[in-house]
KEPA-745296 format. One record per residue (C-alpha): residue in three letters; x, y, z; residue number from 1. Coordinates in nm, 4 decimals. Each point is the difference from the previous one (the first is absolute). Layout:
ALA,X,Y,Z,NUM
...
***
This chain:
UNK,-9.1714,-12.6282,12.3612,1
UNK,-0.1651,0.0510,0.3165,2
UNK,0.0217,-0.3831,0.1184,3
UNK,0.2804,-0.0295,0.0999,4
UNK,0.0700,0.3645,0.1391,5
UNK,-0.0706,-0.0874,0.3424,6
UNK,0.3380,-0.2316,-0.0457,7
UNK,0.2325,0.1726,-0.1354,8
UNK,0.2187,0.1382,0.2597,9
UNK,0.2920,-0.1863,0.0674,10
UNK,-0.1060,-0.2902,-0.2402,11
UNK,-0.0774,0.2426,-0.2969,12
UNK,0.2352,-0.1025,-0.2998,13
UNK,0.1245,-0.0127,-0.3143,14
UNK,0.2314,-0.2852,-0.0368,15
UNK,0.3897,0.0909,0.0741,16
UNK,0.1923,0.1381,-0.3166,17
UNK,0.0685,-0.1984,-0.2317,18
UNK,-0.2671,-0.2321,0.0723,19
UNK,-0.1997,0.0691,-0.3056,20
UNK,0.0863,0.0442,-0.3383,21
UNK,-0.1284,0.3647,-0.1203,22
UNK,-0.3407,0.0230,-0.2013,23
UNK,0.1807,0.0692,-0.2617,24
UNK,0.2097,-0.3404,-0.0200,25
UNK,-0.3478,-0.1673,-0.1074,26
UNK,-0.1946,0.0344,-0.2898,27
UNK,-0.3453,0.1999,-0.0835,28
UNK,0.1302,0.2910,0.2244,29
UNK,-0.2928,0.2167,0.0237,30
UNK,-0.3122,-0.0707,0.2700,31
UNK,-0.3501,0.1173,0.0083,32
UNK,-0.1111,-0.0456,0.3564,33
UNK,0.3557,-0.0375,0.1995,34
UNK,-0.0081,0.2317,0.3276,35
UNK,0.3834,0.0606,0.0738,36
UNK,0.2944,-0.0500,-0.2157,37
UNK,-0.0318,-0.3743,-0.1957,38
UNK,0.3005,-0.2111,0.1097,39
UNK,0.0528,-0.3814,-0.0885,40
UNK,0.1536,-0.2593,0.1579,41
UNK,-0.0546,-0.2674,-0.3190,42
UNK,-0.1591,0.0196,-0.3362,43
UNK,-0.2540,-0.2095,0.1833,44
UNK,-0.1213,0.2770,0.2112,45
UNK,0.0024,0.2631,-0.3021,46
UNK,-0.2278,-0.2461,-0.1989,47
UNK,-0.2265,0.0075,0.2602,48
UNK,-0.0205,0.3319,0.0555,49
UNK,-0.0806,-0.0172,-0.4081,50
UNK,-0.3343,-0.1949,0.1241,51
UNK,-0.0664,0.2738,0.3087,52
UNK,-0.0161,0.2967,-0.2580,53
UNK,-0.2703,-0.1875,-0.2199,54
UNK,-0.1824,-0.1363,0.3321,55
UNK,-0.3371,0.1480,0.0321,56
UNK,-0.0410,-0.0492,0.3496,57
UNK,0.3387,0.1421,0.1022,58
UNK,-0.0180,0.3654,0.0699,59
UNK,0.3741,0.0552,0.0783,60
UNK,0.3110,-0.2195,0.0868,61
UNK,0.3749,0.0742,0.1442,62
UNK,0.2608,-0.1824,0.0296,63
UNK,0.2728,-0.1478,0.2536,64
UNK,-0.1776,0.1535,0.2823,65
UNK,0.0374,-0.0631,0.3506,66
UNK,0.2045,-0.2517,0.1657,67
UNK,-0.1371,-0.2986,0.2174,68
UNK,0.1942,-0.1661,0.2069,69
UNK,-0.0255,-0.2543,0.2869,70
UNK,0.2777,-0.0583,0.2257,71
UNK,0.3270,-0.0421,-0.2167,72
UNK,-0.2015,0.0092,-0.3493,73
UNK,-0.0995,0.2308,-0.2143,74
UNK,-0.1636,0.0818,-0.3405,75
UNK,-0.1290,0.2712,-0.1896,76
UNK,-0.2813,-0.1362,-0.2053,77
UNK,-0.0040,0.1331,-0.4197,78
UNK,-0.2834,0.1851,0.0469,79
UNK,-0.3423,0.1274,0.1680,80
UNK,-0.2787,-0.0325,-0.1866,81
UNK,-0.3196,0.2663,0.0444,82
UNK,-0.2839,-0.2223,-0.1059,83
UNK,-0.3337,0.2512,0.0873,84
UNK,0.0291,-0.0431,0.3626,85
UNK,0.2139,-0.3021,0.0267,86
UNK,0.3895,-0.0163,0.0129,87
UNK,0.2392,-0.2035,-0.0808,88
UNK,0.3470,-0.0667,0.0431,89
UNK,0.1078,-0.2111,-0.3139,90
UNK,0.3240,-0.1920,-0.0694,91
UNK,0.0759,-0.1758,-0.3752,92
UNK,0.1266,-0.2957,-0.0617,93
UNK,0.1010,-0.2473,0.3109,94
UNK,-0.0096,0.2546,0.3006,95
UNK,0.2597,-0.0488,0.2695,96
UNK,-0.1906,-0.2626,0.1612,97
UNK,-0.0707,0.1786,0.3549,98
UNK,-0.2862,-0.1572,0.1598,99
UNK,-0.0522,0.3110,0.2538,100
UNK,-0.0562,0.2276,-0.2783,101
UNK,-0.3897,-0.0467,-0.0720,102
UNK,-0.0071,0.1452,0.3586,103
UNK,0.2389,0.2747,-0.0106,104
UNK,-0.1581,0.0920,-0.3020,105
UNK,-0.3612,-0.0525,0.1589,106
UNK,0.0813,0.2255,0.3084,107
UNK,0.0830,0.2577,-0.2482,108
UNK,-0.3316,0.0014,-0.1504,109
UNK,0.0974,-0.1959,-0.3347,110
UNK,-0.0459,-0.3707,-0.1380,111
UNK,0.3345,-0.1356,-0.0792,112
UNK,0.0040,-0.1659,-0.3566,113
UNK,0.2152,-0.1854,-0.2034,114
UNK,-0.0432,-0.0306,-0.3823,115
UNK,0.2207,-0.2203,-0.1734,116
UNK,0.1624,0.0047,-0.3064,117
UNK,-0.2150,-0.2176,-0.1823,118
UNK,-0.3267,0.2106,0.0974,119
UNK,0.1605,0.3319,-0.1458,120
UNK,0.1108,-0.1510,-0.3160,121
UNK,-0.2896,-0.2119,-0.1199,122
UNK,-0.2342,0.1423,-0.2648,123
UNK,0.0076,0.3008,-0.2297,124
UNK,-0.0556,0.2669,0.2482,125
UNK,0.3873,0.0888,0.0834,126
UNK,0.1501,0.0256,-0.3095,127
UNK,-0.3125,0.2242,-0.0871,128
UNK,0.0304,0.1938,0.2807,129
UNK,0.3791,0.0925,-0.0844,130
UNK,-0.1347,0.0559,-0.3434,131
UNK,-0.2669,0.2810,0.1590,132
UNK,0.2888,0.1420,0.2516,133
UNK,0.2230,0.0978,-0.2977,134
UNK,-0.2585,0.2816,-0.0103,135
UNK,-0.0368,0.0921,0.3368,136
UNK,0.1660,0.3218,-0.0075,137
UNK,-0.2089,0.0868,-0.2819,138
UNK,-0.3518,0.2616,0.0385,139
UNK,-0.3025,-0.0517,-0.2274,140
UNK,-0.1151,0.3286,-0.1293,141
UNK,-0.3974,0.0751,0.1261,142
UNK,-0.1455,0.0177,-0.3865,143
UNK,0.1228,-0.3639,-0.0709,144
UNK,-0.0723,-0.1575,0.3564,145
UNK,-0.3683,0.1622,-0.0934,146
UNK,-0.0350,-0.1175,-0.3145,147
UNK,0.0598,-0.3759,0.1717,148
UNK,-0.1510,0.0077,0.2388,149
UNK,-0.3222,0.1575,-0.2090,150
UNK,0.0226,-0.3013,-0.2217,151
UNK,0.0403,-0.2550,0.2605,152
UNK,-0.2928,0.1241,0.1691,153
UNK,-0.1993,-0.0160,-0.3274,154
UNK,0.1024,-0.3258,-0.0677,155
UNK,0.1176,-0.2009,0.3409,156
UNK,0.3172,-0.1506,-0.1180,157
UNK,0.2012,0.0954,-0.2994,158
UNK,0.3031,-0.2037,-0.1164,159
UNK,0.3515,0.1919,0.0359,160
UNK,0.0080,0.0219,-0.3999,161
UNK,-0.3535,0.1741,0.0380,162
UNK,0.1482,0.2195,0.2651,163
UNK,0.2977,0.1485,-0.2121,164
UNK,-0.2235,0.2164,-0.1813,165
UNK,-0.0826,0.2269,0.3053,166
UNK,0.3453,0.0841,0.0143,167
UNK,0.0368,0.3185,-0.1979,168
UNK,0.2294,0.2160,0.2492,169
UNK,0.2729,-0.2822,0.0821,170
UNK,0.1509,-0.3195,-0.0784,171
UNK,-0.2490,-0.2805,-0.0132,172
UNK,0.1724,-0.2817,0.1895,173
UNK,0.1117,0.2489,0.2676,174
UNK,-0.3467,0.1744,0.0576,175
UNK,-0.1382,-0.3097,0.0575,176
UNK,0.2231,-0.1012,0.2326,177
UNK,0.0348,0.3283,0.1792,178
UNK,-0.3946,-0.0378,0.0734,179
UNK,-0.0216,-0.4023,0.1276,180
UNK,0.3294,0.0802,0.2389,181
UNK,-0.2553,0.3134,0.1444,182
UNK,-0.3013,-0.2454,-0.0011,183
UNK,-0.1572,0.1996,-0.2741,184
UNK,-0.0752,-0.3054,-0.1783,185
UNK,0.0534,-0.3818,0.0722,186
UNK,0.2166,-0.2024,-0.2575,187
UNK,-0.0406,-0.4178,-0.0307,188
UNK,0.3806,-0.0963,0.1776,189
UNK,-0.1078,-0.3771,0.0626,190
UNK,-0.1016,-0.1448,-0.3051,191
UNK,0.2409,0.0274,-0.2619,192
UNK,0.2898,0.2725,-0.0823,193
UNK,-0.1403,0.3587,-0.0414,194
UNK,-0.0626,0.0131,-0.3715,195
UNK,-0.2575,0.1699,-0.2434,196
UNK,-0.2886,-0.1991,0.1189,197
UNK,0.0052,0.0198,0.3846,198
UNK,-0.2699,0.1420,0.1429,199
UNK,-0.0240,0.3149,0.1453,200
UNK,-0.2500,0.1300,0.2562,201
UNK,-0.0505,0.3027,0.2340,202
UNK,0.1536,-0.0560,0.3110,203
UNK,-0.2368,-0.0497,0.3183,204
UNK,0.1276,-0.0750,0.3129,205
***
């Protein structure tokens, strides 16, 4: 991401080996909108990453990287954030407590933030989102992503039982997942567990 590319010379990192668990060490493992290789320090960070992918206004996110560092400290925040124009540098959980690095991160173009455990967890919307992610890999064929998005328009919102019946080409449950992770359509994730009477609308930005 283009913030932070006037930095990266000398300071430009990935954390040292073995400082981060692989992706694959944390549970869903595919992304949507992950620029880069996914790597995890905690489950923490992978959960959030979980709410990134089903973020409307997040166009693309990376993680672990660039290092800041002041004097004899350093970190290398969990990820950066592309919010429309806006970036951030985001840490989970408790952050390492560095007053300097609002600034660092500042003279680098970004907002440094810290979202705690708490804030990721609350609600529905995770465990929905790892519900949608199982399906991430997965490609909705064009008649059935028609025939939604033909009867959404007819109607404004359908509920996901309504929706199954477009799906003539692939699996149901998949389809519809395939097309909110591609902001096809926009699935209820706050109110309740995704079940057959969530609503479903077309997605609009």
């Amino acid at each position: 991401m283009a913030a932070l590319s006037r930095h990266q010379n000398s300071r430009q990192a990935a954390p040292k080996p073995g400082a981060a668990p692989k992706a694959s060490a944390f549970r869903p493992f595919p992304t949507v909108r992950c620029q880069g290789a996914p790597s995890f320090r905690t489950q923490l960070a992978r959960d959030f990453a979980c709410l990134l992918d089903v973020d409307d206004e997040v166009s693309a996110w990376s993680c672990l990287p660039a290092e800041l560092a002041r004097d004899d400290e350093s970190h290398v925040p969990d990820f950066l954030v592309r919010r429309g124009g806006r970036h951030e540098l985001v840490d989970t959980g408790n952050g390492p407590g560095f007053r300097w690095l609002s600034q660092e991160a500042e003279e680098r173009g970004c907002a440094y933030v810290v979202v705690p455990s708490a804030v990721i967890r609350e609600g529905f919307r995770l465990a929905n989102a790892r519900d949608l992610l199982r399906y991430a890999r997965w490609e909705c064929p064009l008649g059935d992503r028609i025939r939604l998005l033909a009867g959404l328009e007819e109607n404004g919102s359908l509920t996901v039982s309504e929706s199954l019946a477009a799906f003539r080409e692939t699996r149901p449950i998949a389809g519809l997942a395939a097309l909110a992770l591609s902001r096809f359509v926009s699935i209820d994730l706050d109110s309740a567990p995704i079940g057959p009477n969530t609503s479903v609308r077309p997605w609009t930005a």
